[in-house]
N, C-alpha and C positions, 0 to 999 in steps of 0.2 A: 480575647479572641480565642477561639478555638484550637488546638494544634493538634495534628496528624505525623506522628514520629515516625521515621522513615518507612521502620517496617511495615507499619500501618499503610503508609501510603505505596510501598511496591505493590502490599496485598491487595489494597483496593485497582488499580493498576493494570494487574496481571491476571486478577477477575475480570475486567469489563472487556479485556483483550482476548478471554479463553484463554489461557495461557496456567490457571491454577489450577484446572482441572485435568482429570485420566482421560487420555486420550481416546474415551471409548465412544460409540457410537458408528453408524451406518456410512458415513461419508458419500452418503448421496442423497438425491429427494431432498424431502422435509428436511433431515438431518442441517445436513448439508445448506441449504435455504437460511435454517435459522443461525446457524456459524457464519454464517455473514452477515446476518441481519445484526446479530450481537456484536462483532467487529467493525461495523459499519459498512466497509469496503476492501476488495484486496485488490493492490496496486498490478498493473502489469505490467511486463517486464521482457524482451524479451530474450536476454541474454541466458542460456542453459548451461550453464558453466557444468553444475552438476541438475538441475532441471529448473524451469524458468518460475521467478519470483512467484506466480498466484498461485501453482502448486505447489512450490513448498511451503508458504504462507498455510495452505488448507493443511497438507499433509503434517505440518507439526502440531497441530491440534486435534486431526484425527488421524490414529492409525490405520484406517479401512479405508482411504479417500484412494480414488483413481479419479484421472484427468478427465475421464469420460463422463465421469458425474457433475463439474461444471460444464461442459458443454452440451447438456441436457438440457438445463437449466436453466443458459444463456440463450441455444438456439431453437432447443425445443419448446421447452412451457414458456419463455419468454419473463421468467421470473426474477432473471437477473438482466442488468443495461448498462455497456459499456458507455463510458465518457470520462470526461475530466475532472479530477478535483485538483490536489497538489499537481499531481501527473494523472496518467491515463491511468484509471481504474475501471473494477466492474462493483454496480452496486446493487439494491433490491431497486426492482422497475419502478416502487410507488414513489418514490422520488422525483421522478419526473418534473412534476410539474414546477416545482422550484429550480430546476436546471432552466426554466423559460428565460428568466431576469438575466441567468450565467449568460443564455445566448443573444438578449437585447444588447448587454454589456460588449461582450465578444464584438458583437457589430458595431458597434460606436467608435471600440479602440482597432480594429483590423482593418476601419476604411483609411486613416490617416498611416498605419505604423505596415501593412503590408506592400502600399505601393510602393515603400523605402524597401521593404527587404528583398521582393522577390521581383524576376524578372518581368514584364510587365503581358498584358497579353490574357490574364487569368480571368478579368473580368467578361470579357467578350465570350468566354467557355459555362458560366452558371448556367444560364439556360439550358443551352447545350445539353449541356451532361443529366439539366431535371428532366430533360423530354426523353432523353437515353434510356438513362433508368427508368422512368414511368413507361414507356414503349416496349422496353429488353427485358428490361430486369434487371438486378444486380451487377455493381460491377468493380471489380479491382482496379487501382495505381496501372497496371501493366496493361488495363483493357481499352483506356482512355487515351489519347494524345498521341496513337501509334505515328503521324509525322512531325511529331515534335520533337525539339531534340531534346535528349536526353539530361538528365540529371550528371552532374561530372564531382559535384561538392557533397554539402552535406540539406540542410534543409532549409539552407538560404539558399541554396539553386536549386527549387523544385522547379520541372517543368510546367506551363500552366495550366493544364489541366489536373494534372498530382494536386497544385496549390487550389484551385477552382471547388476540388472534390474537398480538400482541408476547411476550405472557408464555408460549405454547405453543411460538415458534418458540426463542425465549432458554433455554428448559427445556427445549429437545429432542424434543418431542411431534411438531412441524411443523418440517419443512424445507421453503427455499425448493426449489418442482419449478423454474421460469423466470421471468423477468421479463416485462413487456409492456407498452414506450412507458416501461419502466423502474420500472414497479410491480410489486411482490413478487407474486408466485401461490404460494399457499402449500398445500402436501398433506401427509399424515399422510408420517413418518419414513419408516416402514415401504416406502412406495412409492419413496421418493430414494434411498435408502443401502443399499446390499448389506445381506441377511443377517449374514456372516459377518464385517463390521464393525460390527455391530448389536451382535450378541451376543458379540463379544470381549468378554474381562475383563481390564483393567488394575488397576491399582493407582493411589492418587493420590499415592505416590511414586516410581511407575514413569514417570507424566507429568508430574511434573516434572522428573523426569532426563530425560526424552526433549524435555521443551521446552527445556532448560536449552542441551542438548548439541546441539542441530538448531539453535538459534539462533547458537553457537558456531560452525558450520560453515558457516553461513551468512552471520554477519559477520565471520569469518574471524578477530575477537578484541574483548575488549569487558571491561567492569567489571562485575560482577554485577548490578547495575541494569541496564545494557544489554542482557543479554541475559535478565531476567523481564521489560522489557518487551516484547521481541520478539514473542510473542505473547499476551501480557499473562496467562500462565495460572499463572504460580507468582508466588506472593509475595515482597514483598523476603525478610522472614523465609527464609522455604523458597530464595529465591536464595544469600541469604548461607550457609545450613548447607550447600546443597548445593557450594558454590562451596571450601567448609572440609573438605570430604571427597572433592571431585574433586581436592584438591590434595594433600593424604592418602594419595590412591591411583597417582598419578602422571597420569592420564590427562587433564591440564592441565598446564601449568605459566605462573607468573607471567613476564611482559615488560615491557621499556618501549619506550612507546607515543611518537613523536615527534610533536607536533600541527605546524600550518602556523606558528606562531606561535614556532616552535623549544622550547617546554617537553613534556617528558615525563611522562607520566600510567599510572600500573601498570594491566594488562588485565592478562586470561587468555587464554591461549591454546594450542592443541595443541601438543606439543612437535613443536621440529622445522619450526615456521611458518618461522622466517627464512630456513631452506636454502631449503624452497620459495616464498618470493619471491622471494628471487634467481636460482631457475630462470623463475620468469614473464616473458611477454616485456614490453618497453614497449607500454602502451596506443595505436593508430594514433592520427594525429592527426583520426580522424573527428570531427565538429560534430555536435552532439544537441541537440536541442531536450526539454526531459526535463518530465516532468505536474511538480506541486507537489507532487503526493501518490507519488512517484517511491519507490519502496523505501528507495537509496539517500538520501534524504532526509526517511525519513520521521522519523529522530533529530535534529532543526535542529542541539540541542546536539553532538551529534558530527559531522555536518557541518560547522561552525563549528571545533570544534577541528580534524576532517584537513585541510580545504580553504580555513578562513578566509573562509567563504563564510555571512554573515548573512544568513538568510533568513526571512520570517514573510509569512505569507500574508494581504492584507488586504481578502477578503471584505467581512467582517463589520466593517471601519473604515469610518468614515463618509467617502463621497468628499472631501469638503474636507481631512482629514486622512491621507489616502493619501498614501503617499512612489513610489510605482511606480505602483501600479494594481488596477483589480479583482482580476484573475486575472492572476500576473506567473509566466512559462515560465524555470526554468531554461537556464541555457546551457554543455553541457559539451565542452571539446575536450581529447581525449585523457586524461589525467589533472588536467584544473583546472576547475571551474567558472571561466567567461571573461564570464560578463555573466545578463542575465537582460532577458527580450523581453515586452512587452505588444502583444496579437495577438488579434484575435475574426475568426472567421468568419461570414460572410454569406451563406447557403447559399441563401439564395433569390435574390441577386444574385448569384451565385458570385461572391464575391471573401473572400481572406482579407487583411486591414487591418493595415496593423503599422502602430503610432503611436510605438511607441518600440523602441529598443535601447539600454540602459546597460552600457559594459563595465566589469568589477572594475576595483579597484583597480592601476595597474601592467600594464593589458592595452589593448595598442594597436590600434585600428582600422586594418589596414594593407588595403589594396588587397586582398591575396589572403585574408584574414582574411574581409571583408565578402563577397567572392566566394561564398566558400565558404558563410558563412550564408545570402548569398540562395538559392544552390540548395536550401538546406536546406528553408527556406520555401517554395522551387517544392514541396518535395518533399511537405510540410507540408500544403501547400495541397490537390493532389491528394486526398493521404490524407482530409482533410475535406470532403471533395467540390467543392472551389471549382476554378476553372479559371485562376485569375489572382491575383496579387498584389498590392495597392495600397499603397506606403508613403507616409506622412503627408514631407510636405515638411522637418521635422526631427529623423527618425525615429533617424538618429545622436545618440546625446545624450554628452554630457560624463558623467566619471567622476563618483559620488556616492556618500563613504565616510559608511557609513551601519556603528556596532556596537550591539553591545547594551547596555541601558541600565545 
């Protein structure tokens, strides 16, 4: 069997993610279009700790990217299309039609498992709300169910029209048309989505083979779990038979996979991936500063295995028990994740704060090393609108080998 030695495989990795190349290029338009089209999708997010997950997701791979350039793209040419895959993402609109099955699916499992979750009441509002919007136009959470009482939890007490408007857009009925201040505006389908990706007709084994193999080429090789998760639309089931009949037919073949840790793990892969790794060049030694919600990380566990690079996000840990931080940044050079940065911006003081930098394991703070990240943070800082950078007095910290439990 074939084997792919780690470097080999960050390289392939960190190509199909944009992630090897100089950050040049126009960061809007076409540009812009096809950096997503080649990452598949950028997750959203909407926490801005220092600016929310899907621009810095773009902005770390092009230096020229403003926010205004995805929203062109989204609301104007209609070339990108928010929905679900892991989480809420946005992706290229020709997708579509394979999102059809995501939403026959979505209606099968939301008739039995939402009457449990949410308060009841939400059914009697579908209509409702399609003749609203087909009659008004557009409308936000805050536009709909004004004598209803209100939300007092989280997203198990949606009022039910909030929930009504969730279960049209998750079925397909409602796409989001734009955000605003980062709240959904939601309009009937008909108006977001071309025609002729409307009314395509797939097959729900045609999308699974199409999610199966797009995620293949996208993560450039993976365990059949890895890539139904990709965009969470085929089942393990349906991953394993299809993964037993791509191998069948030749248009895969098995590898081994070399993790950071020196042990090997069987993937799938195109045949023929090793020659072209070793045509790709070495990744420059650019410094990135990368979202949490980073493509390239959005697998921890594979992460973990190419990079040696444990990472968990802790939000939702309670501050005394944090080992980083609220919101802790990624830090990649060249082909290693190198540390990981805790940093908020202060945009009404313009300043962006770095309170800490922890480097990996075996990764030295050298003179030209911290140079280079502080421009990064000049660079950083710009992008978030602040004009200045203020680092906490011991913002170098000591290595802290932290794995999983």
């Amino acid at each position: 069997m074939i084997r792919l030695d780690n470097t080999l495989a960050r390289r392939v990795f960190l190509h199909r993610h944009a992630l090897s190349q100089a950050r040049a290029g126009t960061g809007h338009g076409a540009d812009l279009r096809a950096l997503i089209g080649q990452i598949g999708f950028v997750q959203v997010d909407s926490i801005a700790t220092v600016e929310r997950a899907h621009h810095m997701i773009l902005w770390s791979r092009r230096a020229a990217y403003k926010p205004e350039g995805l929203k062109t793209l989204v609301e104007g040419d209609r070339a990108l299309w928010e929905h679900w895959t892991h989480d809420a993402s946005i992706l290229p609109i020709e997708v579509f039609p394979h999102w059809k099955h995501r939403f026959a699916r979505s209606h099968a499992r939301m008739q039995t498992q939402w009457q449990k979750w949410f308060r009841p009441g939400y059914e009697a509002q579908l209509d409702t709300i399609l003749a609203r919007i087909r009659d008004q136009g557009p409308v936000k959470t805050a536009d709909v169910g004004e004598d209803e009482e209100r939300s007092k939890g989280g997203w198990w007490d949606w009022h039910p029209s909030k929930t009504a408007l969730e279960w049209l857009w998750r079925t397909g009925d409602l796409s989001i048309t734009r955000r605003e201040n980062f709240h959904k505006v939601y309009d009937l389908t008909e108006r977001v989505v071309p025609e002729g990706l409307r009314l395509a007709e797939v097959s729900a084994a045609q999308s699974v083979d199409w999610a199966m193999q797009s995620a293949l080429d996208h993560l450039g090789f993976g365990t059949s779990g890895e890539l139904a998760a990709y965009y969470s639309l085929a089942s393990v089931d349906e991953a394993k038979a299809w993964s037993k009949a791509a191998l069948a037919s030749g248009i895969v073949e098995e590898v081994q996979v070399e993790g950071a840790d020196g042990a090997f793990r069987k993937s799938l892969a195109r045949p023929g991936l090793r020659d072209l790794a070793l045509m790709l060049p070495e990744p420059p030694k650019t410094l990135r500063v990368l979202s949490p919600f980073d493509p390239a990380l959005r697998d921890r566990k594979r992460a973990e295995f190419l990079f040696g690079f444990y990472y968990r996000i802790e939000v939702f840990v309670p501050e005394p028990k944090r080992i980083w931080g609220y919101y802790v940044f990624p830090v990649l050079e060249g082909d290693r994740l190198i540390g990981r940065l805790d940093a908020k911006a202060h945009r009404a003081e313009g300043i962006l704060r770095v309170r800490a930098f922890w480097p990996e394991w075996g990764v030295r703070a050298t003179s030209g090393r911290v140079a280079r990240l502080e421009a990064e943070l000049g660079r950083l800082a710009r992008f978030a609108g602040c004009d200045r950078v203020d680092y906490a007095p011991d913002w170098l910290r000591e290595t802290l080998r932290i794995t999983a439990d």
